[in-house]
PyMOL commands that place a pseudoatom at each C-alpha (Angstrom):
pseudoatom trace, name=CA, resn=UNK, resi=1, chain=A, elem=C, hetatm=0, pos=[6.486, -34.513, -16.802]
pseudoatom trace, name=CA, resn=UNK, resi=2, chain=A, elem=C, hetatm=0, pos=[3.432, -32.666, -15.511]
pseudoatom trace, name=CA, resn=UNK, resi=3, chain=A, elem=C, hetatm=0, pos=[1.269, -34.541, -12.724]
pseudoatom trace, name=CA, resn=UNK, resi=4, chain=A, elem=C, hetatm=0, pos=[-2.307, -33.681, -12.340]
pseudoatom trace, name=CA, resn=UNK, resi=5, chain=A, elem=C, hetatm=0, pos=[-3.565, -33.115, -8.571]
pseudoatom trace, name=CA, resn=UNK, resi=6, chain=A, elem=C, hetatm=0, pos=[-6.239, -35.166, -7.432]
pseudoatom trace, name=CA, resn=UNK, resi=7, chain=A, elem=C, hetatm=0, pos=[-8.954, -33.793, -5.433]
pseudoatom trace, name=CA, resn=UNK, resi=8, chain=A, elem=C, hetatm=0, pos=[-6.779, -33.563, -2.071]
pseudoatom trace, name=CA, resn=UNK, resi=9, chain=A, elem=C, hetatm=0, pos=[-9.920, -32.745, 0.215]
pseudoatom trace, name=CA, resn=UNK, resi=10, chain=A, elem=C, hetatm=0, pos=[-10.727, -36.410, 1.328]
pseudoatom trace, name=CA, resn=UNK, resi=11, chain=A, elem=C, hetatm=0, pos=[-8.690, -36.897, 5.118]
pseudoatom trace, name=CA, resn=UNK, resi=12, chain=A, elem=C, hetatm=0, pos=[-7.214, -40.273, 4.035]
pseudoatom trace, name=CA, resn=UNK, resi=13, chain=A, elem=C, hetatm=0, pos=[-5.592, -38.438, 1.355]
pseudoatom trace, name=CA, resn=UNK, resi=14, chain=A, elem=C, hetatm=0, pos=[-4.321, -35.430, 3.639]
pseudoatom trace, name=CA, resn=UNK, resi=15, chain=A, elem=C, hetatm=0, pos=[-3.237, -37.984, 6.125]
pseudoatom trace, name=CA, resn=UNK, resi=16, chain=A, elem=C, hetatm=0, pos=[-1.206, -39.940, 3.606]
pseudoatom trace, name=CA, resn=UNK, resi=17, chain=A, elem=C, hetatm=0, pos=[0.112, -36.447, 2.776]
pseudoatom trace, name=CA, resn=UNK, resi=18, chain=A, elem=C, hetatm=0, pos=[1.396, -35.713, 5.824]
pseudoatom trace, name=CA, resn=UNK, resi=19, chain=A, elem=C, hetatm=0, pos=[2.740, -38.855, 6.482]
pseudoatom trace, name=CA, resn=UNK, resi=20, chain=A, elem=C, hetatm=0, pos=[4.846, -39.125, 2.746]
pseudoatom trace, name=CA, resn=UNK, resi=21, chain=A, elem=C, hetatm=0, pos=[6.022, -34.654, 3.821]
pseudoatom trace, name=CA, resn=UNK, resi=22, chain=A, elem=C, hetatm=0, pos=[6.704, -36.406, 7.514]
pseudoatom trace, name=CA, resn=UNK, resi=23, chain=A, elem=C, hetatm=0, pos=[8.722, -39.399, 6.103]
pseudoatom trace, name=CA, resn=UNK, resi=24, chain=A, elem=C, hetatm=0, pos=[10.771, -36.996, 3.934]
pseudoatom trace, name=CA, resn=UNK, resi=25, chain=A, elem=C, hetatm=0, pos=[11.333, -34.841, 6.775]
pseudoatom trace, name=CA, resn=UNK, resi=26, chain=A, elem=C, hetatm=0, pos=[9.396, -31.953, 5.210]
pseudoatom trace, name=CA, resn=UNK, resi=27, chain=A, elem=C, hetatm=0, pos=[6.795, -29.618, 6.466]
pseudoatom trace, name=CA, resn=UNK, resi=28, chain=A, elem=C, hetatm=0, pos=[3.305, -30.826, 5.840]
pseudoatom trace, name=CA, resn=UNK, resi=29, chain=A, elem=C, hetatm=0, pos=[2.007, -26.882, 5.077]
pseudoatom trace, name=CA, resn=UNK, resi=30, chain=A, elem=C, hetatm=0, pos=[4.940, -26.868, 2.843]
pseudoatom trace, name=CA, resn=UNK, resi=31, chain=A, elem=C, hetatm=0, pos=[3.861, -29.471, 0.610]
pseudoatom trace, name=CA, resn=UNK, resi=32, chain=A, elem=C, hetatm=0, pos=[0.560, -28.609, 0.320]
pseudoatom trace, name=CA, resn=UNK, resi=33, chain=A, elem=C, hetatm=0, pos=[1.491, -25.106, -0.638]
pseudoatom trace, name=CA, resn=UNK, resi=34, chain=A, elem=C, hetatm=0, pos=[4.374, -26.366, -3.402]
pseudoatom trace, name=CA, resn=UNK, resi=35, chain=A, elem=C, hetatm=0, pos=[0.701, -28.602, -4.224]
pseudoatom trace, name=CA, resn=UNK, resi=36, chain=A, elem=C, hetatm=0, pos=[-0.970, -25.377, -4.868]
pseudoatom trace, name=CA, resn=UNK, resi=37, chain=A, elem=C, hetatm=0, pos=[1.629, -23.701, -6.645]
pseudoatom trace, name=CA, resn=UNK, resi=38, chain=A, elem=C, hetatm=0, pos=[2.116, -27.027, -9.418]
pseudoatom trace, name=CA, resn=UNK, resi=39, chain=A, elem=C, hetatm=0, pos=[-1.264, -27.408, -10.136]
pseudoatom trace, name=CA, resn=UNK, resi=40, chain=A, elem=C, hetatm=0, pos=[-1.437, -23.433, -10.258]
pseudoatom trace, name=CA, resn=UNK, resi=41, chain=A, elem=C, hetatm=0, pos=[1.427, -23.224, -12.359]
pseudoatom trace, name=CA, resn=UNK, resi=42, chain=A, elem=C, hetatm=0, pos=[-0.415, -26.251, -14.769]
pseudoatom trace, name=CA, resn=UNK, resi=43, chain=A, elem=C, hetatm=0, pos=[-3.621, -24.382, -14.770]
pseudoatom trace, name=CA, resn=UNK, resi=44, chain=A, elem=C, hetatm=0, pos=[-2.093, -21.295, -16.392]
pseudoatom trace, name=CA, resn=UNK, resi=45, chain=A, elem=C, hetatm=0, pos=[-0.491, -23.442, -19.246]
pseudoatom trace, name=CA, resn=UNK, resi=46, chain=A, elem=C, hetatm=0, pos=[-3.316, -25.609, -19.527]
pseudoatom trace, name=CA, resn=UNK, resi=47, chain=A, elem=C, hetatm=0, pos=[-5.411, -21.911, -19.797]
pseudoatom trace, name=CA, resn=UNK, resi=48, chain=A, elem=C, hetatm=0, pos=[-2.853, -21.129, -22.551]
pseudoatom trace, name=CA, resn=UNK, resi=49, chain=A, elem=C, hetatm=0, pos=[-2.900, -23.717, -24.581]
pseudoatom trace, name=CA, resn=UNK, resi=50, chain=A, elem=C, hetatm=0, pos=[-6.785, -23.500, -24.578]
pseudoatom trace, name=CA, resn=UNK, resi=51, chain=A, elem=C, hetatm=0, pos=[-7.224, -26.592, -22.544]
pseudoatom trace, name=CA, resn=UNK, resi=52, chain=A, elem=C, hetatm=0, pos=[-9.860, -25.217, -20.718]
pseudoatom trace, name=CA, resn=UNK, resi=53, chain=A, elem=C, hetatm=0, pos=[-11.117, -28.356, -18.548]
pseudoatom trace, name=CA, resn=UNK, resi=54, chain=A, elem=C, hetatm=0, pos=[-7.251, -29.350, -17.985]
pseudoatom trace, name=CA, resn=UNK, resi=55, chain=A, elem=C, hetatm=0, pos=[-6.851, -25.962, -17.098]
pseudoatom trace, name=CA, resn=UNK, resi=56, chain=A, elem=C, hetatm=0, pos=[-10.513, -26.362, -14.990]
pseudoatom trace, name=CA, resn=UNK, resi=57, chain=A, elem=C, hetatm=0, pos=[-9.715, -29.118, -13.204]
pseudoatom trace, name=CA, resn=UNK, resi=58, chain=A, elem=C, hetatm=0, pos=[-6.139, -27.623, -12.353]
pseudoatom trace, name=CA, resn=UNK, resi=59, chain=A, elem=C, hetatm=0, pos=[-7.272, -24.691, -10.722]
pseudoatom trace, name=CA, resn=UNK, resi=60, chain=A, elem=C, hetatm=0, pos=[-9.604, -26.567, -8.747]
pseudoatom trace, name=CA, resn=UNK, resi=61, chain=A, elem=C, hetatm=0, pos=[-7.013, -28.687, -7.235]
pseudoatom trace, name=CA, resn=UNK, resi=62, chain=A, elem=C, hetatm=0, pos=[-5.770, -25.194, -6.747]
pseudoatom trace, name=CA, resn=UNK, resi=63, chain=A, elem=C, hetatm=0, pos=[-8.869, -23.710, -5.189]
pseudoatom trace, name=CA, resn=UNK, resi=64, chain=A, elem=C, hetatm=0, pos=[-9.195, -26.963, -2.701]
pseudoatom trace, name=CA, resn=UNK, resi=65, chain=A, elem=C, hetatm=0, pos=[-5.352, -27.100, -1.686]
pseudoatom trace, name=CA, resn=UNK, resi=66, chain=A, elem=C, hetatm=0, pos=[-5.931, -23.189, -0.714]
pseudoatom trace, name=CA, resn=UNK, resi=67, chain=A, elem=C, hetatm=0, pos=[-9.392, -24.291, 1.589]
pseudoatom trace, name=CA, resn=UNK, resi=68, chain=A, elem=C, hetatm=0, pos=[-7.095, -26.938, 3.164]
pseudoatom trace, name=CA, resn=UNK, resi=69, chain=A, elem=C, hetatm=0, pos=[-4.386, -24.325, 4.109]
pseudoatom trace, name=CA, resn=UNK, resi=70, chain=A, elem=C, hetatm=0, pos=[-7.120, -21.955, 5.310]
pseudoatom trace, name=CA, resn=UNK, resi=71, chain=A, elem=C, hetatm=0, pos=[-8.625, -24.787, 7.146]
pseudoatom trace, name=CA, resn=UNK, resi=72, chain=A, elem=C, hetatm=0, pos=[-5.794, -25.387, 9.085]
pseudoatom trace, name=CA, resn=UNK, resi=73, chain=A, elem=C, hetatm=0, pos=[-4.577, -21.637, 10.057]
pseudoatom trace, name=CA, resn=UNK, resi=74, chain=A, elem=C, hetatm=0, pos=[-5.582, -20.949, 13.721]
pseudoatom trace, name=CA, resn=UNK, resi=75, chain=A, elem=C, hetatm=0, pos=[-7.607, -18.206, 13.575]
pseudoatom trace, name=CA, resn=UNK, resi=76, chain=A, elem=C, hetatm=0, pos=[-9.264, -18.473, 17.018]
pseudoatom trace, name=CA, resn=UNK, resi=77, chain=A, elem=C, hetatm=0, pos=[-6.193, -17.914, 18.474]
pseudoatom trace, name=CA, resn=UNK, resi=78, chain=A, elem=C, hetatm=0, pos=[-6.483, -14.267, 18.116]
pseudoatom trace, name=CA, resn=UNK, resi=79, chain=A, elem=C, hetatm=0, pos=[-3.285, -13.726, 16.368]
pseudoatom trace, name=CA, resn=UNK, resi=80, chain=A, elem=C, hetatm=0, pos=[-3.528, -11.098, 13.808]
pseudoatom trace, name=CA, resn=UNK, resi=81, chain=A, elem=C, hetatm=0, pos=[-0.704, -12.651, 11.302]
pseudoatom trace, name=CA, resn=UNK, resi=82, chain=A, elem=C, hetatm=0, pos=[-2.873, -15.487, 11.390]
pseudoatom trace, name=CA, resn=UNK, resi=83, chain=A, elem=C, hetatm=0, pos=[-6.240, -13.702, 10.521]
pseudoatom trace, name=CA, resn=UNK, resi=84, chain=A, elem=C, hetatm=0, pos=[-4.010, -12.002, 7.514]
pseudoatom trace, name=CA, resn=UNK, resi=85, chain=A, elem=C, hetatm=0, pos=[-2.627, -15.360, 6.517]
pseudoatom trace, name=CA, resn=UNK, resi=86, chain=A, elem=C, hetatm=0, pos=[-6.049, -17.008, 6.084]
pseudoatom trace, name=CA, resn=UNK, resi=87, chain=A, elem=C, hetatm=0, pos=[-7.523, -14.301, 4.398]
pseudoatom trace, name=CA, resn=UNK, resi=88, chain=A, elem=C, hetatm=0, pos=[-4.829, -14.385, 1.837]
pseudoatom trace, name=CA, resn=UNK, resi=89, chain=A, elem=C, hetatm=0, pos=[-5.847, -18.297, 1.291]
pseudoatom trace, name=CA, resn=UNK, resi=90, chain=A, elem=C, hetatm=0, pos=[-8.910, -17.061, 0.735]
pseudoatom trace, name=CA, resn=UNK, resi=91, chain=A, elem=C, hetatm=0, pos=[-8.447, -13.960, -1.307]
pseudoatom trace, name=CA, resn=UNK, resi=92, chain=A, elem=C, hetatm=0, pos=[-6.037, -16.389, -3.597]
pseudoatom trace, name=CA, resn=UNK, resi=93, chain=A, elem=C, hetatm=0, pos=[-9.086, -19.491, -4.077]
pseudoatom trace, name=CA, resn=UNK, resi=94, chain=A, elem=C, hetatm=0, pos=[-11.093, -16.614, -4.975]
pseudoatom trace, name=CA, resn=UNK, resi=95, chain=A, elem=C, hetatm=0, pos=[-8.875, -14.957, -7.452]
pseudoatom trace, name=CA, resn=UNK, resi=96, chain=A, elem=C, hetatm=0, pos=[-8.676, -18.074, -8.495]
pseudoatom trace, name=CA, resn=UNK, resi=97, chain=A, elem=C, hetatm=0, pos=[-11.831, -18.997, -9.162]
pseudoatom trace, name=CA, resn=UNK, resi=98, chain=A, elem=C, hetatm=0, pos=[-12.549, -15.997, -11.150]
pseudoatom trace, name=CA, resn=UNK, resi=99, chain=A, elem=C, hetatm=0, pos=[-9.402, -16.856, -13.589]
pseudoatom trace, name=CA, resn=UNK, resi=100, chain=A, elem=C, hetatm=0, pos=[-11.200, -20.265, -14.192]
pseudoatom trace, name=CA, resn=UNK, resi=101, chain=A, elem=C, hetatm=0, pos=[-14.624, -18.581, -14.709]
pseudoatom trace, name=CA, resn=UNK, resi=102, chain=A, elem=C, hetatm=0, pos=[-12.935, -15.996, -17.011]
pseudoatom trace, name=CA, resn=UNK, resi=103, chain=A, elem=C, hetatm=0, pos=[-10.758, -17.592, -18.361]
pseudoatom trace, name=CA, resn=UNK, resi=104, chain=A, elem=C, hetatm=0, pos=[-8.072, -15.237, -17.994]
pseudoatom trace, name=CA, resn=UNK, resi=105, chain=A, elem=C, hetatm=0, pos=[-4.305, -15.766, -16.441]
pseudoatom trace, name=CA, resn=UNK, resi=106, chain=A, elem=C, hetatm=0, pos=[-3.501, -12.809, -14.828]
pseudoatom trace, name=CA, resn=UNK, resi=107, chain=A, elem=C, hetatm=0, pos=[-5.551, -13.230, -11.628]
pseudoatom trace, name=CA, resn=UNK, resi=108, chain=A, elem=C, hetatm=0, pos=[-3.026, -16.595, -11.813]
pseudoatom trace, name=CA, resn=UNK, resi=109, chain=A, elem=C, hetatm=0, pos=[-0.235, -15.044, -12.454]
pseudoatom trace, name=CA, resn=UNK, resi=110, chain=A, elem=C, hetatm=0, pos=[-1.182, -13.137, -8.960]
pseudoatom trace, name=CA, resn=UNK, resi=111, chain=A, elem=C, hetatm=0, pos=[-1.870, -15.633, -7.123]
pseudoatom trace, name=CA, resn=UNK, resi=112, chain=A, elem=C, hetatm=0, pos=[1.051, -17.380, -7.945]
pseudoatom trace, name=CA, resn=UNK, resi=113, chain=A, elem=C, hetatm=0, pos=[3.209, -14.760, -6.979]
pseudoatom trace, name=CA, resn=UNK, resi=114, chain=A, elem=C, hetatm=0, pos=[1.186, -14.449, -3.375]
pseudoatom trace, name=CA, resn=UNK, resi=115, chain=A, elem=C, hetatm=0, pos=[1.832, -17.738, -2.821]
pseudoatom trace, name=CA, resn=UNK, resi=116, chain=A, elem=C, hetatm=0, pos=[5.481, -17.903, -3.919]
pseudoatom trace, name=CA, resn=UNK, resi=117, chain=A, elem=C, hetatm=0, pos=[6.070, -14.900, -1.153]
pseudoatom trace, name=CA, resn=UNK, resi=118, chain=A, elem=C, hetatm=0, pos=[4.194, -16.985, 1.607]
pseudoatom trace, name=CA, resn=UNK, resi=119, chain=A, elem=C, hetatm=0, pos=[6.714, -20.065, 0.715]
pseudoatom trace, name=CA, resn=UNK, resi=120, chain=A, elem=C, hetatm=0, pos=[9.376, -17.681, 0.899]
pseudoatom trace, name=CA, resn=UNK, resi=121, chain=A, elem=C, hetatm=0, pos=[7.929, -16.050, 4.330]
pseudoatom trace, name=CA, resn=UNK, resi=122, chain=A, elem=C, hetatm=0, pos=[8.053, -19.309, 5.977]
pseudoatom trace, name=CA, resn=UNK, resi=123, chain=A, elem=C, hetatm=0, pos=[11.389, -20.160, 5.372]
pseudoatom trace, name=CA, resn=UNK, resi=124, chain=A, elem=C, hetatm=0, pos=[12.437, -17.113, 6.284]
pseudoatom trace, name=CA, resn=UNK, resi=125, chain=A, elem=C, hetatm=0, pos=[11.400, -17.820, 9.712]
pseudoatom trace, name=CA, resn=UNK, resi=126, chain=A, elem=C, hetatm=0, pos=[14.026, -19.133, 11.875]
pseudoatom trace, name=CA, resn=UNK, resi=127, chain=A, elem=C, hetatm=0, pos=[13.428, -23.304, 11.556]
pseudoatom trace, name=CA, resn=UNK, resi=128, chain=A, elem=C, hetatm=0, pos=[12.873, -23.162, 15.976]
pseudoatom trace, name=CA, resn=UNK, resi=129, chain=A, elem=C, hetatm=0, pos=[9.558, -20.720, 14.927]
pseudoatom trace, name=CA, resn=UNK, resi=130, chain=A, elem=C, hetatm=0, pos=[8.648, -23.390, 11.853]
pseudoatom trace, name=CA, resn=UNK, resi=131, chain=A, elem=C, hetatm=0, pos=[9.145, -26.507, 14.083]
pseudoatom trace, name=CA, resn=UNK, resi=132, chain=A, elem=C, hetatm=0, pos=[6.962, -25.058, 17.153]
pseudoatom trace, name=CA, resn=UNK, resi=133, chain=A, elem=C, hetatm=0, pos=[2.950, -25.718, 16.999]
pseudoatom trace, name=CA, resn=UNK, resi=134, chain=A, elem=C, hetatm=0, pos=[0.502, -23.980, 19.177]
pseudoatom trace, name=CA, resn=UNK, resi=135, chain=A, elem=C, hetatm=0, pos=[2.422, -20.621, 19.300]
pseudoatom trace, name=CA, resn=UNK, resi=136, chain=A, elem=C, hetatm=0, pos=[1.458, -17.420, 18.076]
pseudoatom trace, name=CA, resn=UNK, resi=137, chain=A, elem=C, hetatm=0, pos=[3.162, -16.761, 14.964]
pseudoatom trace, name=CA, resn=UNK, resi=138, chain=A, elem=C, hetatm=0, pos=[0.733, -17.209, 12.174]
pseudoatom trace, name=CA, resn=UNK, resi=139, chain=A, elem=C, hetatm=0, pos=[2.965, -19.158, 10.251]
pseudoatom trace, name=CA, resn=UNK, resi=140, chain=A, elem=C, hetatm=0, pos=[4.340, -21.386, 12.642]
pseudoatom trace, name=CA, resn=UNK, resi=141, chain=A, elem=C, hetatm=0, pos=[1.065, -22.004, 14.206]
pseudoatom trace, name=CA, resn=UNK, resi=142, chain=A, elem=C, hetatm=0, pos=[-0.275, -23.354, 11.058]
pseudoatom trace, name=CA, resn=UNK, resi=143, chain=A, elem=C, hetatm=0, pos=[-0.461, -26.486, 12.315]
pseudoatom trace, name=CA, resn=UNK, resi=144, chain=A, elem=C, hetatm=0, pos=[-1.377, -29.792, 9.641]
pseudoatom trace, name=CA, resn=UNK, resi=145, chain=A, elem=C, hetatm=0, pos=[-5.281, -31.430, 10.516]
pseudoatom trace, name=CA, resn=UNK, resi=146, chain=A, elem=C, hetatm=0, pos=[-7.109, -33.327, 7.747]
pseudoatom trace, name=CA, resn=UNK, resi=147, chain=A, elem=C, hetatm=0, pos=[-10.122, -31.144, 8.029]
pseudoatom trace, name=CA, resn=UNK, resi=148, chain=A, elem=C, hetatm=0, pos=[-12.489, -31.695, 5.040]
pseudoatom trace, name=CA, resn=UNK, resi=149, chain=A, elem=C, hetatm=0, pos=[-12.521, -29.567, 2.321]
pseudoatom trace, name=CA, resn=UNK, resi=150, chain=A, elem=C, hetatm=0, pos=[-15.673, -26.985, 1.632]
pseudoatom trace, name=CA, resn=UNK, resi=151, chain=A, elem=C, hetatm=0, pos=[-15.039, -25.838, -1.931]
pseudoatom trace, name=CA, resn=UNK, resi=152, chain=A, elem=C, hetatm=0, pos=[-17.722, -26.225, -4.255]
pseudoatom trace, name=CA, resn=UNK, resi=153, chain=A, elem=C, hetatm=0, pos=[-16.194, -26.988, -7.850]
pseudoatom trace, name=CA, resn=UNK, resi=154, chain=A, elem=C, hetatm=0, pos=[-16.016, -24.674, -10.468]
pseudoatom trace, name=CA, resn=UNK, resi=155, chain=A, elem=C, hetatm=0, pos=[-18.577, -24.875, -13.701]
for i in range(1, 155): cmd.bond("trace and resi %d" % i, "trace and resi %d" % (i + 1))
show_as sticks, trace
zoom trace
């Protein structure tokens, strides 16, 4: 059965996040990005089946999952893998954003399969470069902070 994603921007909720991914030994980025993908993956059936505010509401949780990821990529650190990965976070919230205010699901479909390569990118990594924090690798350096969540919600 399909879940719906809450708005996942507050920091209690992004705490208890991390703490249910640490607890089940996973990577917090990880879950937040298989977050993104679901509710990405319901948006486009919702969109479909012409359940637009399902489908609204979907890519939202989306859209906000994608700020928390960018949030949380070290770009001051002045690697350029990490400058790349946050502008792909933001590229993808804003393709999908215009599939919501289109109503169309091929920008989806895209983003979907940019974020299905970044899962597969990370684990790719040898699990020493995931597990490190604070080094230079874009990925790896992603580490997990409840920052708040800037997206404004889509009409």
């Amino acid at each position: 059965m399909s879940v719906a994603f809450p708005n996942p921007s507050t920091p209690r909720q992004l705490r208890q996040a991390a703490a249910d991914a640490a607890k089940a030994g996973a990577d917090v980025m990880v879950a937040v990005l298989d977050g993104a993908i679901a509710a990405l993956e319901l948006g486009r059936e919702s969109l479909e089946d012409g359940q637009w505010q399902q489908a609204g509401r979907q890519i939202l949780a989306t859209c906000q999952l994608l700020q928390a990821l960018r949030d949380n990529v070290d770009v001051l650190g002045g690697d350029p893998l990490a400058a790349n990965l946050a502008e792909l976070y933001d590229y993808a919230a804003h393709k999908a954003s215009q599939a919501a205010n289109e109503g169309r699901r091929a920008p989806l479909d895209e983003v979907w399969h940019l974020l299905m390569e970044v899962r597969a990118a990370w684990f790719a990594l040898p699990a020493a470069a995931r597990a490190k924090t604070g080094k230079s690798t874009a990925a790896a350096a992603q580490t997990w902070s409840p920052g708040p969540c800037s997206m404004v919600p889509i009409q």
